[in-house]
N, C-alpha and C positions, 0 to 999 in steps of 0.2 A: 490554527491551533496545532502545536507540536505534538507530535503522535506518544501516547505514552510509552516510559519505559518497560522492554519484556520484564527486568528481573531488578530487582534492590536485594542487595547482600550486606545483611548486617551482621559486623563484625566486632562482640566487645571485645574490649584488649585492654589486660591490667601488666604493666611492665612486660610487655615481648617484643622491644625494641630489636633483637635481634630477626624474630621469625616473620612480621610486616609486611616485607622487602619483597622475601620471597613466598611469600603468602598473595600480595597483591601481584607481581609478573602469572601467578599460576590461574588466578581468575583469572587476569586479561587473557590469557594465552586461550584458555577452554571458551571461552565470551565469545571470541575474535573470531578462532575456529569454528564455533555452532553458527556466529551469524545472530546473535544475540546481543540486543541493546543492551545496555546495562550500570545501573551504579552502584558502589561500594560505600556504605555506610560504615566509617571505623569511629568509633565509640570508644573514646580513652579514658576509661573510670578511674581517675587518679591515680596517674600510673606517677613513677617517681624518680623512670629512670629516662632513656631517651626517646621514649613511643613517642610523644608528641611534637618532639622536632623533628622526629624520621618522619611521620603522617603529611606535614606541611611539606617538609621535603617531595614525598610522593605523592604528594596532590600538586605541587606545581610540574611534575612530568607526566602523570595522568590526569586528565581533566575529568574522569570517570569515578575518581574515589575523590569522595567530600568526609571529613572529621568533624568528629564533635569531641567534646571537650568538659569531663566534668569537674570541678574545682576541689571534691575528693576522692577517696574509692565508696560509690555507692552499694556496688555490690550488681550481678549478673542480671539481675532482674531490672534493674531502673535503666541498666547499659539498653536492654533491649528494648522494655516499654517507649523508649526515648526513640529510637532508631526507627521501631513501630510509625514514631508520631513522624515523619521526617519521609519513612518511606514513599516512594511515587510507582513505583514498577507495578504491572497486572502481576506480577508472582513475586513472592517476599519471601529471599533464602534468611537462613540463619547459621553460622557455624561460628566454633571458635579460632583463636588466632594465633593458635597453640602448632597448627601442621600433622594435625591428629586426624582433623578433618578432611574429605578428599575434594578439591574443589572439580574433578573428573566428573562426581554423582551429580552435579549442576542440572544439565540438560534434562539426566531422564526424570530426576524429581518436579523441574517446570513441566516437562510433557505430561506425566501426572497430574497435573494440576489443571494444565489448558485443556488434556484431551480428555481426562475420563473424568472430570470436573469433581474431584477431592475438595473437601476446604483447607486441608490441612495433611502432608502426607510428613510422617518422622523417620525417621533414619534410626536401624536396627545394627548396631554393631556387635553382629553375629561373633566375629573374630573381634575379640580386642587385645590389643598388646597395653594390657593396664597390669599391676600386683592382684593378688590375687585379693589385699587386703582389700581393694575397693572393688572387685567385680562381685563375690559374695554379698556383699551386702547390701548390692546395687541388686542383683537378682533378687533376693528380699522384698526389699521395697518395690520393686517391680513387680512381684506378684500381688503384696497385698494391694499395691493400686491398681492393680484390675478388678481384682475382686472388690474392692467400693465402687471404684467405677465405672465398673460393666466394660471399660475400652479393652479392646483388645489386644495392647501392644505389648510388643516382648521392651522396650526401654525410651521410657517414660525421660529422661535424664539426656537423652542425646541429642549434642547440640546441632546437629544437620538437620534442619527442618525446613520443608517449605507451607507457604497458604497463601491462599487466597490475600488481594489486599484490602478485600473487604473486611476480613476477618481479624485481621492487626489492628483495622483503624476504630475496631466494636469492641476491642478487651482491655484491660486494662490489666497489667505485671507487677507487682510491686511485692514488697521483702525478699524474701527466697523463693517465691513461685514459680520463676522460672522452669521449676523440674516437670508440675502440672501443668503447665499452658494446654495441652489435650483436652485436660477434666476441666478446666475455666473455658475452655472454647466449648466443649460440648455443653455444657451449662449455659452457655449463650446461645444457643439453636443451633450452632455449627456441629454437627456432629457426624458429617460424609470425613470419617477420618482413615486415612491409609499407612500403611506401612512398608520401607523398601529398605532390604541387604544393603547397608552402604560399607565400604572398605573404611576398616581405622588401622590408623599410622603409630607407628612409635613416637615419641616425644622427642622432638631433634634437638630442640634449645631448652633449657632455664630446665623448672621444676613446677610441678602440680602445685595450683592456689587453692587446691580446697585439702583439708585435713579431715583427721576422723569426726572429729563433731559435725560435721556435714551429716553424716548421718542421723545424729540425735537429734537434731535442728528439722532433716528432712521429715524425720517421722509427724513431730509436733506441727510443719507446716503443710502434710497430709491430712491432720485433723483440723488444722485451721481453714484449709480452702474447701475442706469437704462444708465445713462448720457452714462458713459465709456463702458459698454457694447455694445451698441451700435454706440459709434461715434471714438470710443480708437483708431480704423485700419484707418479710414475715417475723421478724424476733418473737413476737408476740408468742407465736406456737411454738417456740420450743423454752423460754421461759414461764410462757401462763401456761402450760403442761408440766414442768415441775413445781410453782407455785401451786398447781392445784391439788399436786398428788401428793406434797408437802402439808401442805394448809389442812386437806382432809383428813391426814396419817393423825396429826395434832390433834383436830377436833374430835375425832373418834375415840381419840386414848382419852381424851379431855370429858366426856362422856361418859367413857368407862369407869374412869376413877368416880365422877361424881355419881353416877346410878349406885356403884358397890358400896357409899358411903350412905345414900339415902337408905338402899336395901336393910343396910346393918343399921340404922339408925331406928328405923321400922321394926323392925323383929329385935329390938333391945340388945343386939351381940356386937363384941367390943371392933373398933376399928379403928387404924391406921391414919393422921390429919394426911392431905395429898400436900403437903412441902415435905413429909417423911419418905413417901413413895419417890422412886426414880423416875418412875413412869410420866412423873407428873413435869421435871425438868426434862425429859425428852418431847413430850408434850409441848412444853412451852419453847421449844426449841424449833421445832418442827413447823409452827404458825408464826413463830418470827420469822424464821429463814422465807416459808409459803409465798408474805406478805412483802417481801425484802426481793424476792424472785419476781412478784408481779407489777412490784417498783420497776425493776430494771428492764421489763420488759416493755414497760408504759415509756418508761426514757429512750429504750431503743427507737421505739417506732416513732418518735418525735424525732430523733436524732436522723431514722431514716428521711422522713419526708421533708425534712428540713434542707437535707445534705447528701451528695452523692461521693464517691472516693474519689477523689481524682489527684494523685498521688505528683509533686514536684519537685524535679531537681534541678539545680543552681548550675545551670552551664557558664563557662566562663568563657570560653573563644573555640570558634569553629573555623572553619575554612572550605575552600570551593561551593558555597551554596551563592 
């Protein structure tokens, strides 16, 4: 039985046919030097320019980088769940294929990983040579996810990360989630998670693929994995807990209106029919919606035991596997 690989480096790549080339010579070079098994997972999320004839190109001169291939642009997240499913190495790097990334921090983020047994150590880029327009609001988002999720890291969003390959082959990535893979791993028992200073590069080739709505999208997919993280096995408790406090708010007011009308009917003083009252259309508002909430909750938890996520993309040609 072949001895497994030290390290799988997964590399999505959406048109940087230019940066590849020398992106893959700078692994082999750092690999070669440590003494380090190794393969290169390059991930071409429907790129449009020459990535994926450069890829075969450089998989028929290294036998160490294999391509995958997807039929559009999925998007950063499925690049990696994908790469995840593929990987074979005891340590599973991550970066991107931009030259942003230093492929130098390799070594000491697997020693990380083998010697003081992290599940998952991220990469801090203290120094970034980014605009100012994305480091701001990158800190932002970086603080409020620590504070929902108790992790400690200064940057949740940076692509140099290593883990465990136990820990790739137990989660699952998919929309934008990529930015939280920490908060989805700690949600999964993984939660020995570390942090290391890694150097970031200027941008040598092309131009940044993400724009400012990355931001607005980020926030809303902060409350989406917090949401599923926590309620994905359970729906039940966080719909039949508004259905309940719904449904109750309704019947209370629904009670109120009808006592204050027997009162006044009792003691002969004039009163108000409850279709005049607003009270009374809040009311009935309030026990729809209750009843409507613990609908949805009764289909979720059918929906769960039924079915688990397990999210698929349409590869169309790989090479060197």
């Amino acid at each position: 039985m072949p001895k497994p690989l030290d390290i799988s480096v997964i590399v999505p790549a959406y048109n940087e046919e230019e940066s590849i080339t020398e992106l893959n010579e700078w692994i082999s070079r750092v690999m070669t030097k440590h003494g380090l098994s190794y393969e290169i997972l390059l991930i071409d999320d429907g790129s449009t320019d020459g990535t994926w004839a450069k890829t075969i190109e450089l998989s028929s001169i290294n036998p160490n980088l294999k391509g995958l291939k997807f039929n559009r642009n999925h998007g950063k997240s499925a690049a990696l769940n994908t790469g995840f499913q593929y990987a074979s190495g005891d340590v599973v790097i991550t970066m991107d294929a931009d030259l942003q990334d230093n492929p130098e921090e390799i070594p000491d983020l697997h020693k990380m990983i083998m010697d003081e047994d992290y599940d998952i150590v991220s990469g801090w880029k203290k120094k970034r040579h980014d605009p100012i327009g994305k480091t701001i609001p990158s800190r932002f988002f970086n603080s409020v996810t620590r504070k929902i999720s108790g992790i400690k890291l200064h940057d949740f969003n940076c692509g140099l990360k290593a883990y465990k390959n136990v820990v790739v082959k137990n989660i699952n990535v998919y929309g934008e989630m990529h930015r939280y893979i920490p908060v989805i791993c700690k949600w999964h028992g993984f939660g020995k998670i570390g942090e290391k200073v890694v150097r970031h590069q200027a941008r040598k080739y092309g131009k940044t693929k993400f724009g400012f709505e990355r931001f607005i999208t980020g926030f809303l997919d902060l409350i989406s994995v917090t949401f599923v993280s926590k309620f994905r096995k359970k729906p039940m408790h966080f719909f039949g807990i508004l259905g309940t406090l719904s449904f109750l708010a309704g019947f209370f007011i629904t009670a109120f209106i009808i006592s204050q009308k027997v009162w006044s009917i009792y003691n002969n003083e004039p009163f108000r029919d409850a279709v005049d009252q607003p009270l009374f259309y809040l009311a009935l508002v309030a026990i729809i919606s209750g009843v409507q909430l613990f609908l949805a909750g009764f289909l979720a938890e059918m929906y769960t035991m039924a079915n688990e996520r397990n999210s698929q993309y349409l590869l169309i040609d790989k090479v060197g596997f």
